[in-house]
Each structure stands twice: as C-alpha cells, then as structure tokens.
C-alpha positions as CSV (number, residue, x, y, z in Angstrom):
1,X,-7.0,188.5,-44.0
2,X,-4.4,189.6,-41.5
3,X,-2.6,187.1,-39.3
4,X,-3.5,187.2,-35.6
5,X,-1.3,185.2,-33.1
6,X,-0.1,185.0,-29.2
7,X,3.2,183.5,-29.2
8,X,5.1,181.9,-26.3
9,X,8.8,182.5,-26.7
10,X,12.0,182.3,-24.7
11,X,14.7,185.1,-24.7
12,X,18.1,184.2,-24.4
13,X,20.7,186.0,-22.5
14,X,22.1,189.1,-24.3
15,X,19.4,190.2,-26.6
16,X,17.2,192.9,-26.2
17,X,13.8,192.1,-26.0
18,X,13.0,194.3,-29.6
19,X,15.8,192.3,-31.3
20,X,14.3,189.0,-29.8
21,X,11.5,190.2,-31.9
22,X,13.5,190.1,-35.4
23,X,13.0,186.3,-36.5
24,X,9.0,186.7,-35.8
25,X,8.9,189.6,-38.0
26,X,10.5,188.3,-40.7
27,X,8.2,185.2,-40.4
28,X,4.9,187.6,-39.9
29,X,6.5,189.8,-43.0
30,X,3.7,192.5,-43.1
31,X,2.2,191.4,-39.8
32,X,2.9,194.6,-36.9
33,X,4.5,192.6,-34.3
34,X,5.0,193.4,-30.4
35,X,5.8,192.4,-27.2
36,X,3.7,192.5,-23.7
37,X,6.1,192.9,-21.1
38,X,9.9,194.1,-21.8
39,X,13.1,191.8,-20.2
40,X,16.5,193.4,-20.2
41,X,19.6,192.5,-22.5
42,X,21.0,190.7,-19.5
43,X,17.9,188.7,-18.6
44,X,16.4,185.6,-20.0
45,X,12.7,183.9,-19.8
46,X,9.6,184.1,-21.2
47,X,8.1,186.7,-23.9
48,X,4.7,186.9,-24.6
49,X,4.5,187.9,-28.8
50,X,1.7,189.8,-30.7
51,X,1.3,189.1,-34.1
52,X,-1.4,191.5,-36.5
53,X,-4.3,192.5,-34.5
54,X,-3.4,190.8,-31.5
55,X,-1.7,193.8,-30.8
56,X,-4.5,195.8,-29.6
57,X,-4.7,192.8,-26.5
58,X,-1.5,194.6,-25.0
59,X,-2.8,195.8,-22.3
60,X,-4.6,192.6,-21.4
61,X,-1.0,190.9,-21.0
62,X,1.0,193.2,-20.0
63,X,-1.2,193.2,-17.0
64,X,-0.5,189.8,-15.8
65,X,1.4,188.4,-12.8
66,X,4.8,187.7,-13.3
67,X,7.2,184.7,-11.8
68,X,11.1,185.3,-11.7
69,X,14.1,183.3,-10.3
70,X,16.6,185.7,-9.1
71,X,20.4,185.4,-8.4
72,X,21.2,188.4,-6.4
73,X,24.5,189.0,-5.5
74,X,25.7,190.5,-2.2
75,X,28.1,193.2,-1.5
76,X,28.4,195.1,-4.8
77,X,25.5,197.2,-5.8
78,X,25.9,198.4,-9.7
79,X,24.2,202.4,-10.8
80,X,21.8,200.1,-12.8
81,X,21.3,197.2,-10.5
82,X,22.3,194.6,-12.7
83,X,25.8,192.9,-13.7
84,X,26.3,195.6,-16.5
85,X,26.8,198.3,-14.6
86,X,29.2,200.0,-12.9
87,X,30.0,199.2,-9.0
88,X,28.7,202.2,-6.5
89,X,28.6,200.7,-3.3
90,X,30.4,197.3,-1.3
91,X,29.5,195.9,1.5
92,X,29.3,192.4,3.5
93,X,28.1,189.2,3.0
94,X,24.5,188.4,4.9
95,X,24.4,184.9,6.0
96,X,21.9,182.2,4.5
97,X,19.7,182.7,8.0
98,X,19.7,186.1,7.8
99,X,18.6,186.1,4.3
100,X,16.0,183.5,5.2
101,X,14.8,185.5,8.1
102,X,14.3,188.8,6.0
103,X,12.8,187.8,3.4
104,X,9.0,187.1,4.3
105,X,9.2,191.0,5.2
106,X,8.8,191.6,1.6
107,X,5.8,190.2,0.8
108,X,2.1,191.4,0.4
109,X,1.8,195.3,-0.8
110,X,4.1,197.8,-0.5
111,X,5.9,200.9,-2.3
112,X,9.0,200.4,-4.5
113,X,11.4,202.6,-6.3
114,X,11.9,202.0,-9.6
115,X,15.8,201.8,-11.1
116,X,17.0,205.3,-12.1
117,X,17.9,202.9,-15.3
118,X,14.9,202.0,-16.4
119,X,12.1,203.3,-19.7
120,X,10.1,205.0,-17.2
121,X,9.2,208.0,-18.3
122,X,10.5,211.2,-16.1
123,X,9.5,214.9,-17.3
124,X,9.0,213.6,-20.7
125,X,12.4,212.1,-20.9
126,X,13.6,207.9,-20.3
127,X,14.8,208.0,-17.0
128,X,17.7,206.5,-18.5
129,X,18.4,208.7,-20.7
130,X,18.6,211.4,-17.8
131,X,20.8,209.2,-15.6
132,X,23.6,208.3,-18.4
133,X,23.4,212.3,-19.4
134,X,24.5,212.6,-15.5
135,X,21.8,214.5,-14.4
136,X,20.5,213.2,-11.0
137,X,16.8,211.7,-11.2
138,X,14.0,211.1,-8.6
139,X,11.9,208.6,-9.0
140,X,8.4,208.3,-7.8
141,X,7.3,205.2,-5.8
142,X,4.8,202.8,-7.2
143,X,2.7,200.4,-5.7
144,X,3.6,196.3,-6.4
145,X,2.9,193.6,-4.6
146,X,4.8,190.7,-4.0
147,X,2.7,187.7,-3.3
148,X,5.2,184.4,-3.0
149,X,8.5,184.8,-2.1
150,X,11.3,181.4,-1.9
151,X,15.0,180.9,-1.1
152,X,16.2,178.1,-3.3
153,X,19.8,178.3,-2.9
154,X,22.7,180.2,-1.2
155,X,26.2,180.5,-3.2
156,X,28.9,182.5,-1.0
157,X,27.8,185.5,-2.0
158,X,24.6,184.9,-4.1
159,X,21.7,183.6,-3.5
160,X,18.9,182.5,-5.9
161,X,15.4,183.6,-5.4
162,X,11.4,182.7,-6.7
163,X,9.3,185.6,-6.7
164,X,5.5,185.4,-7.8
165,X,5.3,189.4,-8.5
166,X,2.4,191.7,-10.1
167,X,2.8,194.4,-12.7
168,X,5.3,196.7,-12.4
169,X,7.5,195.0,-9.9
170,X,11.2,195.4,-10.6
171,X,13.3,192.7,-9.5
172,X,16.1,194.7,-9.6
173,X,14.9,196.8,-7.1
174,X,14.1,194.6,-4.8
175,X,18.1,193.1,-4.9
176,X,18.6,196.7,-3.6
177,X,16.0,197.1,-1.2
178,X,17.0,194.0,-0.1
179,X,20.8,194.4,-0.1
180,X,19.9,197.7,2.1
181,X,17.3,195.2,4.5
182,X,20.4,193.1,5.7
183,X,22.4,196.3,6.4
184,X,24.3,196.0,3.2
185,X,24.1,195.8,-0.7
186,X,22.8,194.0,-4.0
187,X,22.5,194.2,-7.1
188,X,21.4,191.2,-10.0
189,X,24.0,188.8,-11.6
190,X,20.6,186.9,-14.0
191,X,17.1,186.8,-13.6
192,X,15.0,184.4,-15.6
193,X,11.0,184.8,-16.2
194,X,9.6,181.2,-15.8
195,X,5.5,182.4,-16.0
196,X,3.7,185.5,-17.2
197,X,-0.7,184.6,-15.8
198,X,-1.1,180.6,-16.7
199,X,1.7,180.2,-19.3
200,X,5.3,178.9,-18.8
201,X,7.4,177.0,-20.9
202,X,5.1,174.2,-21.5
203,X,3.5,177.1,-23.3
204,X,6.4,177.6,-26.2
205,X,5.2,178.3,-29.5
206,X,6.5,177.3,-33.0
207,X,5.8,179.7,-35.9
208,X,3.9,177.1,-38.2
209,X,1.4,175.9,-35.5
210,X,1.2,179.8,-33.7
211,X,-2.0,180.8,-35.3
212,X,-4.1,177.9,-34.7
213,X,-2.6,177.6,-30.9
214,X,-3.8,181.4,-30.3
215,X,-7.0,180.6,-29.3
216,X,-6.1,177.7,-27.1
217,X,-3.6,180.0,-25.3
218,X,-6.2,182.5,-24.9
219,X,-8.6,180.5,-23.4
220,X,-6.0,179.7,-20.4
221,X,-6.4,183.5,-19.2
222,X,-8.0,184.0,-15.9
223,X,-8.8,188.1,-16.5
224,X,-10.9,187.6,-19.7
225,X,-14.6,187.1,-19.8
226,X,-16.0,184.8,-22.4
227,X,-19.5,185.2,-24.5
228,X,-21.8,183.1,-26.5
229,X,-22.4,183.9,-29.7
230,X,-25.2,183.4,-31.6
231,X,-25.0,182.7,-35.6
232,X,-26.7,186.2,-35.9
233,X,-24.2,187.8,-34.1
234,X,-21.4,186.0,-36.7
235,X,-22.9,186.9,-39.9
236,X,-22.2,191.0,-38.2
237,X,-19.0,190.3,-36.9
238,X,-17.7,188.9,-40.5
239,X,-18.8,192.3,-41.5
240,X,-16.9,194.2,-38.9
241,X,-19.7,195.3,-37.1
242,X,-21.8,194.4,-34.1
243,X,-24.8,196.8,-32.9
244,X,-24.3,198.0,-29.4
245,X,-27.7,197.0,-28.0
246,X,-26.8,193.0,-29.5
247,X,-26.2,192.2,-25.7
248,X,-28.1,193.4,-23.1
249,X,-25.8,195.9,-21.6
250,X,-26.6,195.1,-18.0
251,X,-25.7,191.5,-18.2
252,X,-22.2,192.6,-19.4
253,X,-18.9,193.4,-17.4
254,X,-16.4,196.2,-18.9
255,X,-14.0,194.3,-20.0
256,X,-12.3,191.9,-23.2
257,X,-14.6,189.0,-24.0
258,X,-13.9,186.0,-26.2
259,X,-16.8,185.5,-28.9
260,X,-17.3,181.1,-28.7
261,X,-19.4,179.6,-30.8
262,X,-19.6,175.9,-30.1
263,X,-17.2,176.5,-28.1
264,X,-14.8,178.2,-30.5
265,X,-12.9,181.2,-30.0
266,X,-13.8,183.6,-33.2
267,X,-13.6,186.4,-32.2
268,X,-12.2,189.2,-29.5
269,X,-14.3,192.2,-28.5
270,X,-13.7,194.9,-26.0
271,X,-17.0,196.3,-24.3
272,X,-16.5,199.6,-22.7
273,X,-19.2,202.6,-22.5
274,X,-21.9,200.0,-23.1
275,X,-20.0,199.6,-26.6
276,X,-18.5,196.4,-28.7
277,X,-15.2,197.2,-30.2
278,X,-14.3,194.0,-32.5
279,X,-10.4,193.8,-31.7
280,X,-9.6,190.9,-33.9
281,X,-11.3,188.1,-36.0
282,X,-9.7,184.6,-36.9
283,X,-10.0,183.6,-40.2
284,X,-12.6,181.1,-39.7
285,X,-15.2,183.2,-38.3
C-alpha cells in the first residue's frame, strides 16, 4: 500500500524549497512528494511535506496561518525585495520610535501588492518571468490580513519583526510598504517561518517515525472536522468505497473529515456535493 505522511521539516538558508524536497524523495522512492506552502532560496523555517496520498490534503495546509520573524533592512529597497536583488531605491534610517509607532497601522485586513518577483501567475506567464525579461508588470492587489504584529529588536538599520499573517501574505511586501510608511525604503535581509496553524519546531519530523506521527500531527488541526466511524463503514473504506447516503447528509459540514475509530485516525475523506471522496487510507485501516 502506498505511503501516506505529513512531515515537519526545516529549510535552511539557500535552498530552494523543491530542492529541500530531494532527501524525502529519495527516502519516499516511488512515493509523489510535495510541499504546502513555498519559502524562497534566501529564507529559512518551517516546511510542511506531503508524502503519497497526502498530497491531495494541499489545499488544506496551504490554507493555514502563517508566523514569520522578519529582519527588514532600511534604506535600500532591492527590484525583488530581498537581499538578492539588485538596489532601486535609498533612503534614511526611521528611528526605533517611529518604527514602533507605525507599526500597529498594519494590522487587521487590508490590500497588498504582491512582489513583481514572485510565481504569481500574470496573463499566463510567472510574474517573474515577465519582470527578469524586462517587461514592466502590474500586479493586482489581494486581500491578507495581518493579525499580530511585534518589534523584537532594532539594529542601526534593521530591525527584526514577528508577524502572525494568513494566506497569501508576502512579507516581503510589507518591508516595502513599510519602508514607504516611514517616508523611506525596505527591503528583507532573512525571514524565518517559526509556525504554519498549530505546528512549530516542536513539530519536526524524522523519516523513520513520519508515518506513524501523521495522524498525531493531523489531529492538531483546527480547520478539519472529525467523524466516527462505525466498523461498517471500515469494512467499505478498505474497499475504496463509501456510499454517499452512509451519513446523513444534513448532519455534515462541506469539508475534510478525519475517519476515528476508537479514537484512531484511519482514514481522510473530503465531503463536498453531499459526496465522500476517500483521500487517503493508512495501512491499518
């Protein structure tokens, strides 16, 4: 039977997030394997890793809110907003009050640009594709919300923040829109991910023990229902197959559901259109 597995993994500094990828394939061998939630080359922090049919729960993670800690630097803003780019803009140095005094303006809901370098998709095209081809790009604001927002430290010319973000929220967009806040500019020098939902690095997986630690992860997640399964329902699921009218239909929310039975994870189902879709199965069901 396939492998199924969420794994809790650090990137390191310098690697893109599919090369991260490369020792978990090799132990998966056979196994598709991918990621919920890209980090660029210069970043570091958590990953959250899909193994076999686990895949098909992308959405689910992908979906969570994220934490970051954020050195911004002041005075230089880079064409890609990070420390691997080239310098557009110089300006002056806020002050630690200043940067203090601005900063609870960002939080709550609001409308953010993303990067012209970024995988966003514009007429069909990476948006960074366009911008290294030179071609100017206009980006559509998107809706994020920033719900906690800290100063931990000031440097000179850098200052570290915490930011408790939701989907879609580009840190390195807010440097800039910061940066432009305090009448000057910013770009990133690192960003680290310390939490994606409930896990952080108390969370890190090993390869031998990630299977059997899937379902205990799993059960940490706030945005998934759970559903008790009866030993009729089992002997169907082991067969792939689980009539739509098992469940009452009005008792049920849209949404992924986690099969228990005594209080064991077995299974994951997606109910949508008053439908069971069986995502993935662990070996003991």
């Amino acid at each position: 039977m396939s492998r199924s597995a969420l794994l809790v993994l650090k990137k390191e500094t310098g690697l893109t997030s599919f090369s991260s990828l490369g020792y978990v394939k090799k132990y998966f061998k056979g196994e598709k394997v991918g990621h919920a939630g890209t980090l660029d080359k210069f970043a570091s922090g958590l990953m959250l890793v899909l193994v076999g049919k686990a895949t098909r729960l992308n959405p689910l993670f992908s979906s969570l809110d994220k934490t970051y800690i954020a050195t911004v630097k002041f005075g230089v803003e880079t064409d890609t907003l990070d420390p691997e780019g080239e310098v557009v803009e110089t300006g002056k140095i806020p002050t630690k009050d200043e940067i203090e005094a601005i900063l609870p303006t960002f939080l709550g809901k609001q409308l953010q640009i993303p990067p012209v370098y970024s995988a966003l998709h514009v007429n069909g095209k990476r948006a960074y594709q366009l911008a290294r081809s030179g071609q100017d790009v206009e980006m559509q604001a998107r809706e994020i919300n920033i719900y906690d927002i800290k100063l931990l430290e000031v440097n000179n010319d850098c200052a570290k923040i915490q930011l408790c973000v939701s989907k879609g929220t580009y840190i390195r967009s807010f440097a800039r829109d910061l940066g432009h806040a305090l009448s000057t500019c910013a770009s990133l020098t690192a960003l680290e991910r310390t939490c994606i939902g409930p896990y952080d690095y108390s969370n890190i997986s090993e390869f031998e023990t990630a299977v059997e630690k899937t379902r205990p992860l799993l059960l940490k997640m706030n945005n998934i229902h759970t559903l008790e399964l009866k030993s009729e329902a089992i002997k169907l699921i082991k067969n792939g197959y689980l009539p739509n009218d098992f469940f009452h239909p009005h008792d049920l929310k849209e949404g992924y559901y986690l099969g228990l039975f005594n209080n064991k994870c077995l299974v994951i189902l997606n109910y949508k259109d008053n439908r069971f879709e069986i995502l993935t199965q662990f070996e003991d069901c």
